[in-house]
N, C-alpha and C positions, 0 to 999 in steps of 0.2 A: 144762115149761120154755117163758118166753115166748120170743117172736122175738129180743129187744135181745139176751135171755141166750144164744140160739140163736148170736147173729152175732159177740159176745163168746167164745166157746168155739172159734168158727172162726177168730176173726183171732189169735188163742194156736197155736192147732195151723198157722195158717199163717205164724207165726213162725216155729216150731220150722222144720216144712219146708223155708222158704224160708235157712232160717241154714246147716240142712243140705246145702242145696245148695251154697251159695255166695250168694244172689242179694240181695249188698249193696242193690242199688237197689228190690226188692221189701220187704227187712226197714224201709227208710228209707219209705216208702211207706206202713207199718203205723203212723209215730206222727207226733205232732204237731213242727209246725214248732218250738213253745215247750215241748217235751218236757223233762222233769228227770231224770238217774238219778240214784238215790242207791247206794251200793254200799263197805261196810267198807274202811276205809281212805283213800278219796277222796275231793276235794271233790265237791263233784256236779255233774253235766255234762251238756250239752245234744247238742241234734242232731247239730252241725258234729262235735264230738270223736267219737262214739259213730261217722259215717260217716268220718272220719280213721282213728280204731284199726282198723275194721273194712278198710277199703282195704290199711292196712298189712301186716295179715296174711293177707289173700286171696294166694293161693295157695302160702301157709306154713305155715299153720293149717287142719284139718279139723275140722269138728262135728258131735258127733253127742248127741243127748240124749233126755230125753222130759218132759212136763210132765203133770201130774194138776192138774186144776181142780176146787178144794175147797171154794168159792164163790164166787159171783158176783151180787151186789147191785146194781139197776139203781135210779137215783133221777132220771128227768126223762132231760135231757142228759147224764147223769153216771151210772160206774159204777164198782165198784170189784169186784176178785177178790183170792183169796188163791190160790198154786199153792204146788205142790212139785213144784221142776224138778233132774231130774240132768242134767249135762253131761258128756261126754266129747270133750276136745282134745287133736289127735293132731299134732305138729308133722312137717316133711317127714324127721326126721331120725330118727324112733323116739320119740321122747318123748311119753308120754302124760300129762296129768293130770286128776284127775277131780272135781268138782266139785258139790254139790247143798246144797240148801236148799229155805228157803221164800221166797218172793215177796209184794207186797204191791203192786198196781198200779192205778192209776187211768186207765179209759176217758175220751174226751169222744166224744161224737157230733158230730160236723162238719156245715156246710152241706150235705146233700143227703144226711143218711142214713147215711153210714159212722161206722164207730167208729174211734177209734183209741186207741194209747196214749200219754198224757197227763204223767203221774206213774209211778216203778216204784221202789221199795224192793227191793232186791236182795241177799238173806243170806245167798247159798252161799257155801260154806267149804269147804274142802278136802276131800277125803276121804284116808287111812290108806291 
């Protein structure tokens, strides 16, 4: 595994981490200012919404998940992976729901070496 793919594997696991904790300003920190999601049902939406939803549900919502990185293709500045993420959200009230799929996301590497994410295709669906 080269290094891009090395720092790509860690900026995923330190999503996952940083959601689970809570740390909106860290998770917003991991992607691009011109960020896209895509995600069933929705238009797709950038930065501003993704830390609006996220603000709204902090401390109403807990998360807890895990993600498996299933590749990861580095080309130049550019990179893309495919995962398979489950989620589990626990609202303050008892309610759980649970969530998993696959993903389909595009890194850019930034002035000075970081990666971030870019692009995210986002396919979980409910779970039974």
């Amino acid at each position: 595994m080269g290094e891009d793919e090395r720092r790509i594997r860690d900026l995923i696991a330190e999503w996952m981490r940083a959601t689970k904790a809570g740390e909106i300003d860290k998770v917003l920190g991991l992607m691009a200012d011109d960020v896209v999601f895509l995600v069933p049902g929705q238009k797709p939406f950038g930065k501003p919404e993704f830390a609006a939803a996220s603000r709204a549900m902090h401390g109403q919502v807990t998360f807890d998940g895990s993600s498996t990185v299933e590749e990861v293709v580095v080309a130049g500045d550019w990179a893309f992976c495919r995962t398979h993420i489950r989620v589990t959200a626990a609202t303050q009230d008892g309610r759980t729901m649970r969530r998993s799929g696959c993903t389909l996301s595009v890194m850019r590497r930034e002035p000075g070496g970081n990666w971030v994410l870019a692009r995210d295709a986002n396919l979980l669906a409910a779970e039974a």
